[in-house]
C-alpha positions as CSV (number, residue, x, y, z in Angstrom):
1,X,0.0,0.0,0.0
2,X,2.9,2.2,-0.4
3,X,3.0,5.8,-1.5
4,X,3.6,6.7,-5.3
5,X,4.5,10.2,-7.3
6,X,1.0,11.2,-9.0
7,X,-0.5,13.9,-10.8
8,X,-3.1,15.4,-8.3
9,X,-6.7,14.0,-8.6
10,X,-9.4,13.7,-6.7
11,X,-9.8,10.2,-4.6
12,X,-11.4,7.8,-7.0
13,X,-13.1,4.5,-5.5
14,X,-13.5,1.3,-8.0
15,X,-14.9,-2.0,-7.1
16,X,-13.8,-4.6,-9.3
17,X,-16.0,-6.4,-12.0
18,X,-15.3,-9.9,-11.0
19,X,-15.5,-11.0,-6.8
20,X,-13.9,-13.1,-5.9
21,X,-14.4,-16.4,-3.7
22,X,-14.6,-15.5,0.1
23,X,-12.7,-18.9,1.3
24,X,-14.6,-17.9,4.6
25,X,-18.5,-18.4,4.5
26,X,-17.9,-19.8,1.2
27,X,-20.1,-16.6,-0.5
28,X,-18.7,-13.8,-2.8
29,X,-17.3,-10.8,-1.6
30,X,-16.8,-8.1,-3.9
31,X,-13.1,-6.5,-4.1
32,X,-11.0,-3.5,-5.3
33,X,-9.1,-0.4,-5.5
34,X,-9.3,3.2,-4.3
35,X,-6.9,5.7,-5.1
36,X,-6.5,8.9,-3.2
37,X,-4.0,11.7,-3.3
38,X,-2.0,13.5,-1.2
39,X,-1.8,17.0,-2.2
40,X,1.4,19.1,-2.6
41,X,3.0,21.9,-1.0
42,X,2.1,25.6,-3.2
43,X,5.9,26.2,-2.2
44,X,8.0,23.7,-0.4
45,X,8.2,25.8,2.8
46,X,4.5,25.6,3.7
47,X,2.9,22.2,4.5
48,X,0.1,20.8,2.8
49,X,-2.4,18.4,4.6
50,X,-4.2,16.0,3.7
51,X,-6.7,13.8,5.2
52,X,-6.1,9.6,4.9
53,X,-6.8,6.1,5.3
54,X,-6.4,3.0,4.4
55,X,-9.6,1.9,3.4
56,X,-10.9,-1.7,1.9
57,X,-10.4,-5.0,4.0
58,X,-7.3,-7.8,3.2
59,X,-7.8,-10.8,5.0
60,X,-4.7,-12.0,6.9
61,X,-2.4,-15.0,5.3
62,X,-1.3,-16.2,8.9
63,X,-2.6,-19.7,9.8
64,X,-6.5,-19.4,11.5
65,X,-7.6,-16.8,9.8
66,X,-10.7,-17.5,8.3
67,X,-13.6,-17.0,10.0
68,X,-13.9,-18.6,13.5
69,X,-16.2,-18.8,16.3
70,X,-16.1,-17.5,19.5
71,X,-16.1,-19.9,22.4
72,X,-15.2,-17.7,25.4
73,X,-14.8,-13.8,25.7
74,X,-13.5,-12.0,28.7
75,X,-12.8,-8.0,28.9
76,X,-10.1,-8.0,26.7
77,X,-9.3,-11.9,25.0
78,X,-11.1,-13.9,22.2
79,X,-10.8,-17.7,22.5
80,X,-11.7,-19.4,19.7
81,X,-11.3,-23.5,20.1
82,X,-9.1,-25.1,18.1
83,X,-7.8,-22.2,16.2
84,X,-4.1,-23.5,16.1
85,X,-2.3,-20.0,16.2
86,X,1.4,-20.4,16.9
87,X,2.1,-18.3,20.1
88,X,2.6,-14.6,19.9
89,X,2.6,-14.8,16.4
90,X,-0.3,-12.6,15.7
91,X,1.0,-9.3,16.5
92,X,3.9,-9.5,15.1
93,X,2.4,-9.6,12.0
94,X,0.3,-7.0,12.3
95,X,-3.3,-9.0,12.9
96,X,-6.4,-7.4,13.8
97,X,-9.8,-8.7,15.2
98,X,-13.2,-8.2,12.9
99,X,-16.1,-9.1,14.5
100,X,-18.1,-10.1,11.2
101,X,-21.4,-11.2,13.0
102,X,-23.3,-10.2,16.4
103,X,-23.8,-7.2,17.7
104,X,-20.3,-5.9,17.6
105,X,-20.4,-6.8,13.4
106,X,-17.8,-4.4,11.9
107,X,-15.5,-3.5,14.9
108,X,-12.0,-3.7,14.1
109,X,-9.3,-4.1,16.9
110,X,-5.5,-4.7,17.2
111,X,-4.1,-8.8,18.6
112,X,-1.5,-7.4,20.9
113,X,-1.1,-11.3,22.3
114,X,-1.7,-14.5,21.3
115,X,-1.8,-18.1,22.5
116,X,-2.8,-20.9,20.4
117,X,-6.7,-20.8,21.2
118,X,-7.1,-16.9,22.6
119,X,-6.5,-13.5,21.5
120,X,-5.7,-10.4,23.4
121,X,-6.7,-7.3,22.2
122,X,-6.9,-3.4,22.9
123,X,-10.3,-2.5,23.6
124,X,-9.5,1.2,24.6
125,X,-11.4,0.6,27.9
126,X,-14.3,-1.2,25.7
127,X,-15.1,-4.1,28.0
128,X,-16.1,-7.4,25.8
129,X,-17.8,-8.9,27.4
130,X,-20.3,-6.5,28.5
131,X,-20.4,-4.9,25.1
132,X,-23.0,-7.2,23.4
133,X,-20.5,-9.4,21.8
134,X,-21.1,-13.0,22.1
135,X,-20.1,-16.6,22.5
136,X,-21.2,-17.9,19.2
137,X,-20.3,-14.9,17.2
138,X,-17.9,-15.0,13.9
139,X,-14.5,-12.8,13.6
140,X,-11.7,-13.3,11.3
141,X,-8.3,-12.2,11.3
142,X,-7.8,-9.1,8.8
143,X,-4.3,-7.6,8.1
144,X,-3.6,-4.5,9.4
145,X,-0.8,-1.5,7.8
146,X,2.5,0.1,10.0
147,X,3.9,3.3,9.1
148,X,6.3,1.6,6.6
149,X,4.0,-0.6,4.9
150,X,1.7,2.0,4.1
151,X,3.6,5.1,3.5
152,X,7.0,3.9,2.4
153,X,10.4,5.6,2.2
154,X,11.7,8.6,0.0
155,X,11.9,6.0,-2.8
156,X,8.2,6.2,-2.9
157,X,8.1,9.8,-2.6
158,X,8.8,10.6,0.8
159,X,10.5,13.5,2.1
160,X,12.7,12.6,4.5
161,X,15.1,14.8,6.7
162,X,17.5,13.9,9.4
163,X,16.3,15.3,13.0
164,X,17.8,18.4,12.2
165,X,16.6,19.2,8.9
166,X,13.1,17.9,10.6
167,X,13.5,20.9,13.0
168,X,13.7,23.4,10.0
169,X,10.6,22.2,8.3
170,X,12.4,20.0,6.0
171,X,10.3,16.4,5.8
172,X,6.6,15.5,5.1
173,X,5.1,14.6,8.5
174,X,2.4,12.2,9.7
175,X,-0.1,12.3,12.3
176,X,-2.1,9.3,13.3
177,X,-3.5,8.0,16.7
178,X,-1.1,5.6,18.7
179,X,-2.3,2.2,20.9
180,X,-2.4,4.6,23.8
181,X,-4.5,6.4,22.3
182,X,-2.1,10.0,22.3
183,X,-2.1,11.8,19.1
184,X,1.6,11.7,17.9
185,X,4.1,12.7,14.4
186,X,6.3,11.0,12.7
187,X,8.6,11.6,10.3
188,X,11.5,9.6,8.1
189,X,14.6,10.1,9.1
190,X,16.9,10.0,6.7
191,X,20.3,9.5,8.8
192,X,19.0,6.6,10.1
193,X,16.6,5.4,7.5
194,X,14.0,4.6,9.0
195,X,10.4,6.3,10.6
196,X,11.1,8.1,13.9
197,X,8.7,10.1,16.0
198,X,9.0,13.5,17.4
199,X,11.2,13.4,20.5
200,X,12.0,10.2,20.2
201,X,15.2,8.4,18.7
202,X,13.7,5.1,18.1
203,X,12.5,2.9,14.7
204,X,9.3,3.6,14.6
205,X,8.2,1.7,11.4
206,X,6.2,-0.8,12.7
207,X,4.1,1.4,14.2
208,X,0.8,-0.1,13.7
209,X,-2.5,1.5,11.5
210,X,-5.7,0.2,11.8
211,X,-7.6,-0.8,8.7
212,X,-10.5,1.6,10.4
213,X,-7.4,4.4,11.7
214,X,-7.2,7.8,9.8
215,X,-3.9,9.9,9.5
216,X,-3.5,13.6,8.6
217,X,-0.1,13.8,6.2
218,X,1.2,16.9,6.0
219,X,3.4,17.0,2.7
220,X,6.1,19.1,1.7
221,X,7.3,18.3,-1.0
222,X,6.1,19.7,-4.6
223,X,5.0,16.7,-6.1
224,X,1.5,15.2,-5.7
225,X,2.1,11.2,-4.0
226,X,-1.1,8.9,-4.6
227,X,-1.7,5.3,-1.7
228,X,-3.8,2.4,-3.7
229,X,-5.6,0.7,-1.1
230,X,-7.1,-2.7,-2.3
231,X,-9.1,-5.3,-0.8
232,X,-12.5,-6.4,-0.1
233,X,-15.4,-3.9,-0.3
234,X,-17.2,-3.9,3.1
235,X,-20.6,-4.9,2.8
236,X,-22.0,-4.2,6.4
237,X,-21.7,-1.6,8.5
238,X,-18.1,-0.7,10.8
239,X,-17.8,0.2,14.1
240,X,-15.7,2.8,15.6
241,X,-14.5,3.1,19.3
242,X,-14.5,6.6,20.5
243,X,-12.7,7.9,24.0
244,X,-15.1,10.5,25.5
245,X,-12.2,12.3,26.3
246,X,-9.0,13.2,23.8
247,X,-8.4,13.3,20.1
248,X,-8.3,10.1,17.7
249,X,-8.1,9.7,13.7
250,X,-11.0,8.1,12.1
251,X,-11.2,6.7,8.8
252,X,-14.0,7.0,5.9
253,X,-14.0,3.2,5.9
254,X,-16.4,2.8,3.0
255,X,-15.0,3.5,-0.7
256,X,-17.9,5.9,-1.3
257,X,-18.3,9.3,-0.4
258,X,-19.6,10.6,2.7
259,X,-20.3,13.2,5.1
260,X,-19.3,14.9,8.2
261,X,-22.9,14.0,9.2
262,X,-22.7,10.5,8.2
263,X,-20.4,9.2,10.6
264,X,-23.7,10.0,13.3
265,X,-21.2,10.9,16.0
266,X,-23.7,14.0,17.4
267,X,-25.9,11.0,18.1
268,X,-24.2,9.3,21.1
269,X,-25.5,10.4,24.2
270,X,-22.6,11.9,25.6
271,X,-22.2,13.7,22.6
272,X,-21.2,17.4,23.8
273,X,-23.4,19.5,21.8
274,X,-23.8,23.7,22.0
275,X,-27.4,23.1,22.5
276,X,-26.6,21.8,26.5
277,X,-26.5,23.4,30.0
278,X,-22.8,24.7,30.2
279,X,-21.3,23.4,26.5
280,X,-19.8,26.0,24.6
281,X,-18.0,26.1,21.0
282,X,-14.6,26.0,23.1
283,X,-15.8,22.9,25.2
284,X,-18.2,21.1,22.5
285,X,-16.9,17.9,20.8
286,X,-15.9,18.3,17.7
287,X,-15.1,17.2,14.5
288,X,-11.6,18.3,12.4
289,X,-10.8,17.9,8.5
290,X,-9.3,19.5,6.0
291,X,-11.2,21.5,3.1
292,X,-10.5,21.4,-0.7
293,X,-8.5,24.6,-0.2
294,X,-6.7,22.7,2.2
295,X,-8.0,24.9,5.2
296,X,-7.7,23.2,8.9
297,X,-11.4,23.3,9.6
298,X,-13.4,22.4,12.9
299,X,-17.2,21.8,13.4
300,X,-19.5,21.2,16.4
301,X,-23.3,20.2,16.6
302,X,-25.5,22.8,17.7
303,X,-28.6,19.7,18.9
304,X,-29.9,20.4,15.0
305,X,-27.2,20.6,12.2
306,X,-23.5,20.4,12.6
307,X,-21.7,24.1,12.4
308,X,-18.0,25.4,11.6
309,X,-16.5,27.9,14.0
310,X,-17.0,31.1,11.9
311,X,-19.9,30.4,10.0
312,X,-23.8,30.3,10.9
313,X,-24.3,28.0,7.8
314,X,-25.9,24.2,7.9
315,X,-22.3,21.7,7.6
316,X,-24.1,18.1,7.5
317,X,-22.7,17.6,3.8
318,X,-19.4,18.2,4.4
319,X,-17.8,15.6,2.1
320,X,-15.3,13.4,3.4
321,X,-13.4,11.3,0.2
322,X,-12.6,7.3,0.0
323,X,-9.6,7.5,1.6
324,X,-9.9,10.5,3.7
325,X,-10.4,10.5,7.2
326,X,-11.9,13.3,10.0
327,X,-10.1,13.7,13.9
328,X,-12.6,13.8,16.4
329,X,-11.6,15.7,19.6
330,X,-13.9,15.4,23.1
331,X,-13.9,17.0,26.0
332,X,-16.2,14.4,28.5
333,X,-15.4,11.7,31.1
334,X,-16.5,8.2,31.0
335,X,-15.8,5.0,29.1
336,X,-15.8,4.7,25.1
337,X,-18.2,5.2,23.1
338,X,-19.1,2.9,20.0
339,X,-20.2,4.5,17.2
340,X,-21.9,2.5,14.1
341,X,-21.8,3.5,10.8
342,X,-24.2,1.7,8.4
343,X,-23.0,0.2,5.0
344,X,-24.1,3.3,2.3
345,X,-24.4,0.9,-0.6
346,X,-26.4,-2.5,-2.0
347,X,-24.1,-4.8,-3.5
């Protein structure tokens, strides 16, 4: 899924004519591409950003990943019986959890342990087994994307800087959420060769993505770079786990268009809205993008229609591309939220 030199375009989303056989359920799954573009900097001293994701589904090649059923659940581990996973395999490779059926259908989350029968996973304070998922219930293992995998080196495009040159505005940067759930930077170092993070002197290429994770890259150089995602087209809906408190990067999972609106975040109940005792614009949740003019632009919900700071105008149709992505930033207490995000096709 690595970066490529492109002539700027819009993000384009194609399924593919011909599905393919889902070895899973032993249906048909529609696959294929989309293409979006990162935009370039007007001048190679001022940054250009550009919301993205990774978009589309790729089903893991480690042992056990077809679709399995789930025999016991606790907070935070899957067991599936009989599964035959080779010990602490599954996160070194990258592996995440989708729930494909149940009432958790389309939540994606990280394997940070395995043993042969049972998964670990970060739930971000989600607790699974009070969270409606179920003995009984299908996941599979899908494959998930670090910072190398999907963004590359300067040979696909990069620009890279050692930690000096990084100081003076001299590499593309990007932002994503981390495990931890703190918003953090990273750049290629080009020293070193390899992905490092602000203040920090570590490899950070196998940082991981999620296949439902947004980034913001922020490109400097004056040449256009294009990420092919491919895969399988989802064809139910995807859940999102969102903090009540913090910032996180969330994808436009779906190679369609959407909206702002869409992702129904003002719809959770501890949603901070302007419209309730004590919320103002400064304390309201929000949601962040960037606009076609590559304007930094923030938006709240008002009880009826979502609003930008600035402008008394309805914002519900805000578009958000195929491979785009939106930060949401809250200001409550309590434990995540899940947010669900119905399928906007019929295949």
């Amino acid at each position: 899924m690595k970066l490529k030199n492109a002539i700027p375009s819009l993000a384009a989303a194609v399924l593919a004519a011909v599905p393919i056989a889902n070895a899973q359920n032993a249906t048909t799954d529609p696959v294929g591409f989309v293409t979006a573009t990162i935009a370039a900097s007007n001048d190679g001293v001022s940054y250009s950003v550009t919301p993205i994701s990774p978009v589309l589904v790729v089903a893991s090649a480690v042992t056990g990943s077809t679709l399995g059923s789930v025999s016991a659940l606790t907070a935070d581990t899957i067991t599936v019986s009989s599964a035959g996973w080779t010990v602490s395999q599954l996160p070194s490779s990258d592996v995440y959890v989708l729930f494909k059926t149940g009432n958790l259908t389309g939540l994606i989350l990280p394997v940070t342990a395995n043993t042969v029968d049972t998964l670990t996973v970060a739930t971000e304070g989600l607790d699974l087994s009070a969270s409606g998922a179920q003995v009984g219930n299908s996941i599979q293992l899908v494959q998930g994307d670090t910072l190398l995998s999907m963004f590359g080196t300067p040979a696909d495009g990069v620009v890279g800087g050692n930690a000096t040159q990084f100081s003076a505005t001299a590499t593309d940067r990007v932002s994503i959420t981390d495990a931890a759930g703190s918003v953090r930077t990273f750049y290629f170092n080009t020293e070193f060769n390899q992905w490092r993070r602000t203040g920090s002197s570590s490899n950070q290429g196998g940082t991981r993505i999620s296949p439902s994770a947004g980034a913001f890259y922020s490109r400097i150089g004056q040449s256009a770079l294009s990420m092919t995602s491919t895969g399988a087209v989802p064809t139910s809906a995807v859940k999102y786990v969102i903090p009540t408190s913090g910032s996180k990067y969330i994808a436009r999972f779906f190679p369609t268009d959407g909206t702002i609106s869409s992702f129904g975040f003002q719809n959770l109940a501890s949603w901070r809205s302007t419209n309730q005792p004590g919320v103002t614009t400064a304390d309201a949740d929000k949601i962040v993008t960037i606009d076609g003019a590559g304007s930094v632009r923030t938006y709240f919900f008002n009880g009826t229609n979502w609003r930008r700071s600035g402008s008394g105008a309805n914002q519900d149709n805000v578009a958000v591309p195929p491979g785009g992505s939106v930060m949401v930033t809250r200001f409550g207490t309590g434990p995540a939220d899940i947010v669900n995000v119905a399928v906007p096709y019929s295949l």
